[in-house]
C-alpha positions in Angstrom: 22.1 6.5 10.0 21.5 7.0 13.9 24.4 7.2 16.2 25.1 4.4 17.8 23.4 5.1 21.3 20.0 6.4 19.9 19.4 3.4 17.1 18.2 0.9 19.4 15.6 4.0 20.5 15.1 4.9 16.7 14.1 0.9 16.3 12.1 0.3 18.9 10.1 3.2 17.7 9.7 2.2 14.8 8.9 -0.8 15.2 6.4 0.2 17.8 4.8 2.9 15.0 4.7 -0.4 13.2 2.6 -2.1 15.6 0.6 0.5 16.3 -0.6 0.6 12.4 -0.8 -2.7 12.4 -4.0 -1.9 15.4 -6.1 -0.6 12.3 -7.9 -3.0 10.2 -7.7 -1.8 6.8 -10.7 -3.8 5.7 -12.6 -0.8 7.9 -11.8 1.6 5.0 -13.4 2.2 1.9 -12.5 0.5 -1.1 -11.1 4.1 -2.3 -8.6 4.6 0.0 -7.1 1.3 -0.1 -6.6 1.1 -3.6 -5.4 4.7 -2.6 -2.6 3.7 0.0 -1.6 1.2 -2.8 -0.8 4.2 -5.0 1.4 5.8 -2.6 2.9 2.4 -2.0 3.9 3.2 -5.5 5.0 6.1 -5.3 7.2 6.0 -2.1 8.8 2.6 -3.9 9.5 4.5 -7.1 10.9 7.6 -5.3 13.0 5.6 -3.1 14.2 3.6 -6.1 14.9 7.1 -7.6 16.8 8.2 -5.0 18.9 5.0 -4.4 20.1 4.9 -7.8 21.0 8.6 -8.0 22.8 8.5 -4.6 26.5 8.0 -6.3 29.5 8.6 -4.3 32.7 10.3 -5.9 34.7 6.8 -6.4 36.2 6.2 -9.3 34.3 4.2 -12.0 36.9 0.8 -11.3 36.7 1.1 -7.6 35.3 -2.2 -6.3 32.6 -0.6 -4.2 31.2 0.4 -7.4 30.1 -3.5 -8.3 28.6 -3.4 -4.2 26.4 -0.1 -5.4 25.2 -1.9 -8.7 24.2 -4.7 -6.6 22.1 -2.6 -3.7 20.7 -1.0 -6.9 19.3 -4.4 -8.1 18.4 -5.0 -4.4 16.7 -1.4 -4.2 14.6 -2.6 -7.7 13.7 -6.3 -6.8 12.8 -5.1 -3.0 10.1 -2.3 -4.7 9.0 -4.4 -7.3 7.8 -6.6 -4.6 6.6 -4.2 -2.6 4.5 -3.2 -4.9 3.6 -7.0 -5.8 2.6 -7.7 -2.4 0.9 -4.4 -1.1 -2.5 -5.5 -2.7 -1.7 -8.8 -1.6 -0.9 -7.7 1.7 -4.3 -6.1 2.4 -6.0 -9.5 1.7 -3.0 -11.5 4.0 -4.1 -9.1 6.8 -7.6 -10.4 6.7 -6.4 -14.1 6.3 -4.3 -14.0 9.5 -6.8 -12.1 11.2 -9.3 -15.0 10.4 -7.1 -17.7 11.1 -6.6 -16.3 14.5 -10.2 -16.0 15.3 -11.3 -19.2 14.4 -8.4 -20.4 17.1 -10.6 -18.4 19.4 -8.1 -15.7 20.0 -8.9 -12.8 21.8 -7.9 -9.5 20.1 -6.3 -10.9 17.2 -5.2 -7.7 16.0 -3.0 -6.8 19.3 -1.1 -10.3 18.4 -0.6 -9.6 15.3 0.7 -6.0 16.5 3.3 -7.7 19.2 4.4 -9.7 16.0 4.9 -7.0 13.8 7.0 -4.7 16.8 9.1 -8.1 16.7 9.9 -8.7 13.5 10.3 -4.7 12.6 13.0 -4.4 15.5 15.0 -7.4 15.0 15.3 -6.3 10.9 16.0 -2.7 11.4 18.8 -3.9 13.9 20.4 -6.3 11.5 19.7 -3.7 9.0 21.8 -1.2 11.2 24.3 -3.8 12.0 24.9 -4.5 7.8 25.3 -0.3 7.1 27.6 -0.1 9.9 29.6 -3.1 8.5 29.6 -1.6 5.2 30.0 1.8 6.6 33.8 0.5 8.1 34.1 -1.5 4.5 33.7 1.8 2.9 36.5 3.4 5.1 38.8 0.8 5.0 38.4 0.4 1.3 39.4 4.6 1.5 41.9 3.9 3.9 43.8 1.7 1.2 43.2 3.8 -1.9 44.7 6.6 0.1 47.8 4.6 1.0 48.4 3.9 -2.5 47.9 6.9 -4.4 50.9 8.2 -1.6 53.0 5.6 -2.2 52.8 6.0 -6.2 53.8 9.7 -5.3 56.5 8.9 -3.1 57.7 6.4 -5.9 57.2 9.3 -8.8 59.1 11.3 -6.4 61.5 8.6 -6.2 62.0 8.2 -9.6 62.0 11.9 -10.7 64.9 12.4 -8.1 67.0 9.4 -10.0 66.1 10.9 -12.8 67.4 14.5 -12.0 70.3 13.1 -10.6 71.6 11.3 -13.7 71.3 14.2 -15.8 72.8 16.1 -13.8 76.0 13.4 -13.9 
């Protein structure tokens, strides 16, 4: 994740990398290479899937972030399964909303639909930042507390082993 100061940047340009894609009409290319970028739709949604489920932290299995990592697995799954659902559909959505566009006599309906897409990529990469950094203080606090406990049980061992020695000694 960016530091605070440079995500903002980070988001902007992506979203404006976004909208810049968004320039090309994909109906332009052959039917080869879209059926090709659909493939590597596939293939960047199954790596990322791959690498989301093998990203496991050194918690301990009963931990309760552990039910939170199960669950942004499912997420990770449902969000590339419809990823790939909806790149193919995608393609044709593109042309739709192009055509609605220029039958409401819009000028340069593709620069519209770039502006949209910078919008809508900026605002959900910020609330995406905004959710990891929430999580990220979760995570810490949830550390925080496990910490605390595991020196309270050995001040209490401690404790107890001192009574202990003390008695037999007696």
């Amino acid at each position: 994740m960016a530091t605070s100061k440079s995500a903002p940047a980070l988001n902007l340009a992506s979203a404006a990398l976004a909208g810049a894609v968004t320039l090309v009409r994909p109906a332009r290319f052959p039917r080869w290479a879209r059926r090709s970028l659909g493939w590597a739709n596939t293939a960047g949604t199954a790596g990322s899937v791959f690498l989301t489920v093998r990203n496991r932290d050194d918690l301990p299995p009963e931990h309760p972030l552990h039910r939170a990592v199960a669950g942004s697995d499912v997420l990770a799954a449902a969000t590339g399964g419809l990823m790939l659902i909806t790149s193919g559909i995608g393609l044709k959505a593109d042309d739709k909303v192009e055509q609605f566009l220029l039958k409401r006599g819009v000028k340069h309906p593709r620069i519209w639909m770039a502006v949209g897409v910078v919008g809508v990529v900026f605002v959900a990469k910020t609330l995406q930042d905004a959710g990891s950094k929430k999580a990220e203080a979760m995570r810490e606090q949830f550390k925080a507390a496990d910490q605390d406990e595991k020196r309270a049980i050995t001040d209490t061992d401690a404790k107890i082993n001192r009574g202990i020695a003390d008695d037999t000694a007696r």
